[in-house]
TIRO-2110 file (N, C-alpha, C; in Angstrom, 1 decimal):
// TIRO-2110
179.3, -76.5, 106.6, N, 1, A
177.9, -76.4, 106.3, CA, 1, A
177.7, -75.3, 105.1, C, 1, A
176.8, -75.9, 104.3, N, 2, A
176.6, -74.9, 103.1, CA, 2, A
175.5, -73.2, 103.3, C, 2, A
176.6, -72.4, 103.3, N, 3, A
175.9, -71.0, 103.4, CA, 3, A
174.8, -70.7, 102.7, C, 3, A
173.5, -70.4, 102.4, N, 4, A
172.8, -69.7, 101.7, CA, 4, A
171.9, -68.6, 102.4, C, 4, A
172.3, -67.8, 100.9, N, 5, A
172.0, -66.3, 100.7, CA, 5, A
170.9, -65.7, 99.8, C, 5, A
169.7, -65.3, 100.3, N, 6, A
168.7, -65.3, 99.6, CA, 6, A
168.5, -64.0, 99.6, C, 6, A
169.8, -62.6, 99.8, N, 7, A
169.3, -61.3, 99.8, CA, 7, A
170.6, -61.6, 98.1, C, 7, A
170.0, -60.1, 97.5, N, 8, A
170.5, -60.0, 95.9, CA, 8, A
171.4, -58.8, 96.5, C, 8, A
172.7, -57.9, 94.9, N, 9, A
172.8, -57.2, 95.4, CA, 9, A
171.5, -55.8, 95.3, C, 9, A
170.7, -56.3, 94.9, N, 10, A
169.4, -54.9, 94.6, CA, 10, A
168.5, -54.7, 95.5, C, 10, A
168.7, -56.2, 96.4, N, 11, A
167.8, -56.5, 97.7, CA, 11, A
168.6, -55.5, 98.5, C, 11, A
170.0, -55.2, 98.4, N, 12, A
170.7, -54.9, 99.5, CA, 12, A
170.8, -53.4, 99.6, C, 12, A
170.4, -52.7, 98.2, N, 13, A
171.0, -51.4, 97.7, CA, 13, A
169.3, -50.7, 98.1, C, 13, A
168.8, -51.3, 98.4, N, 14, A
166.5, -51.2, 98.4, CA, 14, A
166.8, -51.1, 100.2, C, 14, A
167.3, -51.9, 100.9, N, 15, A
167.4, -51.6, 102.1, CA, 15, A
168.7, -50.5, 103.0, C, 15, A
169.5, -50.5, 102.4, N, 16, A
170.8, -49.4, 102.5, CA, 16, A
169.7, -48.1, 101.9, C, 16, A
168.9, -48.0, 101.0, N, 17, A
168.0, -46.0, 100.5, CA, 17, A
167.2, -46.0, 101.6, C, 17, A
166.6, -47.5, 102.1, N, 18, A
165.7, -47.3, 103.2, CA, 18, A
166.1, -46.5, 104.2, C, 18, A
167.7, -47.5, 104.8, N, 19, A
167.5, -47.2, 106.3, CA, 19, A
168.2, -46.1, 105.7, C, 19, A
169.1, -45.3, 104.9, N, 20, A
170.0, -44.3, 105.0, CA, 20, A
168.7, -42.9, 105.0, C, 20, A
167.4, -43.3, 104.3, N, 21, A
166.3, -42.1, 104.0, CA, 21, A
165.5, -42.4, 105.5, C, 21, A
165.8, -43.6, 106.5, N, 22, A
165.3, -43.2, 107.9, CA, 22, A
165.9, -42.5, 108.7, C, 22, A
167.6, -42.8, 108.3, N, 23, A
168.0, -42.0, 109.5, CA, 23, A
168.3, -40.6, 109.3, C, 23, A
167.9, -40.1, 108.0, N, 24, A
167.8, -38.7, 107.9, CA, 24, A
167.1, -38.2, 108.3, C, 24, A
165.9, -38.7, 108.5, N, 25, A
164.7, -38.3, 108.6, CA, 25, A
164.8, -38.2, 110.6, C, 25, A
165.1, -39.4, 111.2, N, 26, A
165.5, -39.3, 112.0, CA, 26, A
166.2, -38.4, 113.1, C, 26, A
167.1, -37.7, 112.1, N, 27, A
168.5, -36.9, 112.5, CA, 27, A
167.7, -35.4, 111.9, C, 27, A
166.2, -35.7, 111.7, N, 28, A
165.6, -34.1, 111.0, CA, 28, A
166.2, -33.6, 110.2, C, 28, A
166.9, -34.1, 108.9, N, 29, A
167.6, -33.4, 107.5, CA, 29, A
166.9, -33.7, 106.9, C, 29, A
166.8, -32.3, 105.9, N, 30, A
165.8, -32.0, 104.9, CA, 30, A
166.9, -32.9, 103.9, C, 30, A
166.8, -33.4, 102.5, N, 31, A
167.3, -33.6, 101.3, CA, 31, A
168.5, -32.6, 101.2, C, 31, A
167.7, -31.0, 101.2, N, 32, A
168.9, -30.5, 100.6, CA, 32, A
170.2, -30.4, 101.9, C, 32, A
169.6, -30.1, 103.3, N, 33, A
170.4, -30.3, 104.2, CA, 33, A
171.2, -31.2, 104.4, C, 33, A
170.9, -32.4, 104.0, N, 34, A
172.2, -33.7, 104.0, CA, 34, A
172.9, -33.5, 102.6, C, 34, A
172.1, -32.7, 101.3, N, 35, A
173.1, -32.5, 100.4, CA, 35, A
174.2, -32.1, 100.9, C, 35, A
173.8, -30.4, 101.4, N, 36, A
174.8, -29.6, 101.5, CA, 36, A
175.7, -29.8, 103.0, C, 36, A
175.4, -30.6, 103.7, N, 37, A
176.4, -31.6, 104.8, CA, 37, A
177.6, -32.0, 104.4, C, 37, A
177.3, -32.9, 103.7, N, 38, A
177.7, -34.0, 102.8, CA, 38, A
178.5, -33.6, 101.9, C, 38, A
178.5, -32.6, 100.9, N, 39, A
178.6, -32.8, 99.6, CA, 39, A
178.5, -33.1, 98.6, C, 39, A
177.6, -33.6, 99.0, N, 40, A
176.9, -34.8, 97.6, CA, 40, A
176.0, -33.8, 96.8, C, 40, A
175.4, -34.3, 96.1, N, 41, A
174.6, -33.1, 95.1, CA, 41, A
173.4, -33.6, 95.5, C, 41, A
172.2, -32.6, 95.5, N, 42, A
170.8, -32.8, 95.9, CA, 42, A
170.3, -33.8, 94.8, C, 42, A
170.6, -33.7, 93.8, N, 43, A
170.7, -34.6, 92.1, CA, 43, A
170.9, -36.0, 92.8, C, 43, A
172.0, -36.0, 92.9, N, 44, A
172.5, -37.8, 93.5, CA, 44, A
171.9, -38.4, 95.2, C, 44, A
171.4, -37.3, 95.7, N, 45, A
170.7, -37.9, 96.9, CA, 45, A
169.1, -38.1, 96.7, C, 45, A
168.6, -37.4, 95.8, N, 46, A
167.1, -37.1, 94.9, CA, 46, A
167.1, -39.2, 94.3, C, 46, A
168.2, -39.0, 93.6, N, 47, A
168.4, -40.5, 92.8, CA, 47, A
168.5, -41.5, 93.7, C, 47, A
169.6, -41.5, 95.0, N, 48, A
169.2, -42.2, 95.5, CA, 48, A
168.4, -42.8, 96.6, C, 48, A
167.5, -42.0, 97.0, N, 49, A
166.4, -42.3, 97.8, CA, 49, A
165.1, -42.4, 96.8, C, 49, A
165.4, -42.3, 95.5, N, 50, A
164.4, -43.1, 94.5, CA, 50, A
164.9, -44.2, 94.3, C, 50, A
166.0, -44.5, 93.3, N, 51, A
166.4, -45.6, 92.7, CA, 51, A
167.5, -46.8, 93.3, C, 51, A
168.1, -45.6, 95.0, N, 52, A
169.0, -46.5, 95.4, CA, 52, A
170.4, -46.5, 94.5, C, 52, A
170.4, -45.9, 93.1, N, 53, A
171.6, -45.8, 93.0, CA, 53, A
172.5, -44.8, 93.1, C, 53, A
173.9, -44.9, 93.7, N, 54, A
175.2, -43.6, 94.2, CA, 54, A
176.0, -44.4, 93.9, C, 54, A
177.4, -43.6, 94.2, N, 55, A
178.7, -44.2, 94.2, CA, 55, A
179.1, -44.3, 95.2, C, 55, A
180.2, -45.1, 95.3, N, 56, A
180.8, -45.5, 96.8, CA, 56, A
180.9, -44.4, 97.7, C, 56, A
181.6, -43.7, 97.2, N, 57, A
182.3, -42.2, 96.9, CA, 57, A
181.2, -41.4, 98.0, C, 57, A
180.1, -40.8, 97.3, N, 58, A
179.0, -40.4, 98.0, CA, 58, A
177.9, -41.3, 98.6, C, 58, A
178.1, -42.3, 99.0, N, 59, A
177.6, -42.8, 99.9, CA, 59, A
178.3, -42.8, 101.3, C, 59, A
179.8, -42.7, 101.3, N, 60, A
180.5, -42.7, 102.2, CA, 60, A
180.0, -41.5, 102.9, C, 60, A
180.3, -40.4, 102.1, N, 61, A
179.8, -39.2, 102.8, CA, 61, A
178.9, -38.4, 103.3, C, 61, A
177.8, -39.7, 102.9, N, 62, A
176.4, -39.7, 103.2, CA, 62, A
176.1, -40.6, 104.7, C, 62, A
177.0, -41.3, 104.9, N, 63, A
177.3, -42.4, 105.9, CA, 63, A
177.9, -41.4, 107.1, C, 63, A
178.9, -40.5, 106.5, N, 64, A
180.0, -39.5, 107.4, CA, 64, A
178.8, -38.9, 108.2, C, 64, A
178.1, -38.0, 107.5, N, 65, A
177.0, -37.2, 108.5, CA, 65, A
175.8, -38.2, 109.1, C, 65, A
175.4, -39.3, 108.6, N, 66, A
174.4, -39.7, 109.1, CA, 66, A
175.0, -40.4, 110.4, C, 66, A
176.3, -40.4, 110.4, N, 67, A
177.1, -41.0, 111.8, CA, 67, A
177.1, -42.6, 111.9, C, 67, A
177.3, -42.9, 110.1, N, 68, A
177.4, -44.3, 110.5, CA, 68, A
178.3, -44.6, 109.8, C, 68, A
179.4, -44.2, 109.2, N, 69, A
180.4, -44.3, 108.7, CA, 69, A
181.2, -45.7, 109.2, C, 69, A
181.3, -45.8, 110.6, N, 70, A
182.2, -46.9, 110.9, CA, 70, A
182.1, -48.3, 110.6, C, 70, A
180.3, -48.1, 110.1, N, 71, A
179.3, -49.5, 110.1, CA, 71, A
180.1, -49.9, 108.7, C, 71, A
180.8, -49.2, 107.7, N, 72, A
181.5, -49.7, 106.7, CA, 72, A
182.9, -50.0, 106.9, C, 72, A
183.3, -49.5, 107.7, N, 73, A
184.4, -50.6, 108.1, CA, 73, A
184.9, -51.8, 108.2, C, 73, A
183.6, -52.3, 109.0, N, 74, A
183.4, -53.7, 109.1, CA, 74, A
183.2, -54.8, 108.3, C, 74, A
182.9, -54.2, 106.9, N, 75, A
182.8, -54.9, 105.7, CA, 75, A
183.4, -55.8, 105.2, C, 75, A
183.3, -57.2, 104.8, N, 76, A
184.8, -57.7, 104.4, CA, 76, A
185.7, -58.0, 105.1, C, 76, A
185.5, -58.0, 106.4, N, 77, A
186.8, -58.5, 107.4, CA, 77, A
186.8, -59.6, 106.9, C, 77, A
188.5, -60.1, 107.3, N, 78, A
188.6, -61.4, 106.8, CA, 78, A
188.7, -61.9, 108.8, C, 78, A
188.1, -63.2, 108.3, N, 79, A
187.8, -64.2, 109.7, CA, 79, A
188.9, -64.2, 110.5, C, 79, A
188.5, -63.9, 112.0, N, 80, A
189.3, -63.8, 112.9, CA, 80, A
190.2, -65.7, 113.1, C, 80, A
191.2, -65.8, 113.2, N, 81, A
191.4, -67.1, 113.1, CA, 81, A
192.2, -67.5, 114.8, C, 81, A
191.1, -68.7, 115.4, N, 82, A
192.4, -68.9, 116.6, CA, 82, A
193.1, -69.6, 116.1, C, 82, A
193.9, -69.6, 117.2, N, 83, A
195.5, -70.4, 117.3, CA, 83, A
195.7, -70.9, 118.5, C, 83, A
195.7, -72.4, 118.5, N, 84, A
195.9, -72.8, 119.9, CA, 84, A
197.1, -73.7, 119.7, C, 84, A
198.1, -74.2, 118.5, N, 85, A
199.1, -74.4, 118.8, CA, 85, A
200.4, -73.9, 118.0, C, 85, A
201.7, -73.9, 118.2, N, 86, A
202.4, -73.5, 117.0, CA, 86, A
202.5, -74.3, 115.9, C, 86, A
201.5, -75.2, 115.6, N, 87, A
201.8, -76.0, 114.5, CA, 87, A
200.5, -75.2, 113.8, C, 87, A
199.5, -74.7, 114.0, N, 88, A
198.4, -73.9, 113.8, CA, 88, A
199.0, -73.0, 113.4, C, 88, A
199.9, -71.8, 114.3, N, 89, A
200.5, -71.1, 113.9, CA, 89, A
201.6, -70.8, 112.7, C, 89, A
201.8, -72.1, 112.7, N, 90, A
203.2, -71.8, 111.1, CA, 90, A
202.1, -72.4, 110.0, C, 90, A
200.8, -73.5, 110.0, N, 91, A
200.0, -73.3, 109.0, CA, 91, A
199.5, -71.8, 108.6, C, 91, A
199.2, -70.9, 109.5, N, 92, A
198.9, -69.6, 109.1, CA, 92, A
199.6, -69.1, 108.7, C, 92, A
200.7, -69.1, 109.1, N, 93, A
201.9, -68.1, 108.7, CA, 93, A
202.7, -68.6, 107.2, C, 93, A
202.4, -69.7, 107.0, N, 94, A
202.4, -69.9, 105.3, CA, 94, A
201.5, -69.7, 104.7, C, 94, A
200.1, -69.7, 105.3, N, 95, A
198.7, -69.5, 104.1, CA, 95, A
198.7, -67.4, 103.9, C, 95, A
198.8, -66.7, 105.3, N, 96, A
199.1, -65.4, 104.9, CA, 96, A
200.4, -65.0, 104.1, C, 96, A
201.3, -65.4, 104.0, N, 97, A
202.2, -65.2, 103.5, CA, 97, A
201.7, -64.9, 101.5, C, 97, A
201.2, -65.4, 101.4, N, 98, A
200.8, -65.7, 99.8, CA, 98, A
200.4, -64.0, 99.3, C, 98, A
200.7, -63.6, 98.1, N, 99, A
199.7, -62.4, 98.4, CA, 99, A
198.8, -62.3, 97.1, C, 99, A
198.6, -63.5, 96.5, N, 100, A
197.8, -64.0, 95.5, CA, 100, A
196.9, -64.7, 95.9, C, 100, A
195.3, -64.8, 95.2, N, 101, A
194.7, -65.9, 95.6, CA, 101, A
194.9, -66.7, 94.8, C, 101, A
194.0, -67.6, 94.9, N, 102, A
194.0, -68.9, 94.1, CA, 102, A
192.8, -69.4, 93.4, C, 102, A
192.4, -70.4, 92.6, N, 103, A
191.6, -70.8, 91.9, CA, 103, A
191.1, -71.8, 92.4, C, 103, A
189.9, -72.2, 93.1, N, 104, A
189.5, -73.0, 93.7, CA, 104, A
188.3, -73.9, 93.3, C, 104, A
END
């Protein structure tokens, strides 16, 4: 079935300043107190709870204190795949084996 995705990546970066400037607010940190948490500079947390834009970099460690760090973990897992026979299992064990993708 054909996936569609009607969030952008700007839609996505507009609700990550949201919820990251609720749960500050939440956890009672002033701006400069999650700067100085964090590490991040009051400059790049100023920017992004205006513009939404940081780097991975200080987002992570804006993620670290706000205690949601793990929630990026989960990013990008690749699909859990069952197996219910060994003929299932040696098709997997030739498609992981690759460590190139392909052109599809």
């Amino acid at each position: 079935m054909l996936s569609i995705n009607i969030q952008t990546p700007d839609a996505v970066m507009q609700i990550l300043r949201d919820n990251f400037k609720a749960k500050r607010l939440t956890l009672k940190l002033t701006q400069e107190g999650l700067a100085k948490r964090s590490g991040v500079s009051f400059g790049s947390l100023k920017r992004f709870e205006k513009t939404a834009e940081i780097s991975l970099r200080s987002l992570l460690k804006l993620a670290l204190v706000l205690e949601c760090l793990d929630d990026f973990t989960n990013i990008a897992n690749p699909e859990k795949i069952e197996i219910n026979s060994i003929d299932e299992l040696l098709k997997v064990s030739k498609v992981k084996s690759s460590k190139r993708g392909s052109i599809k």
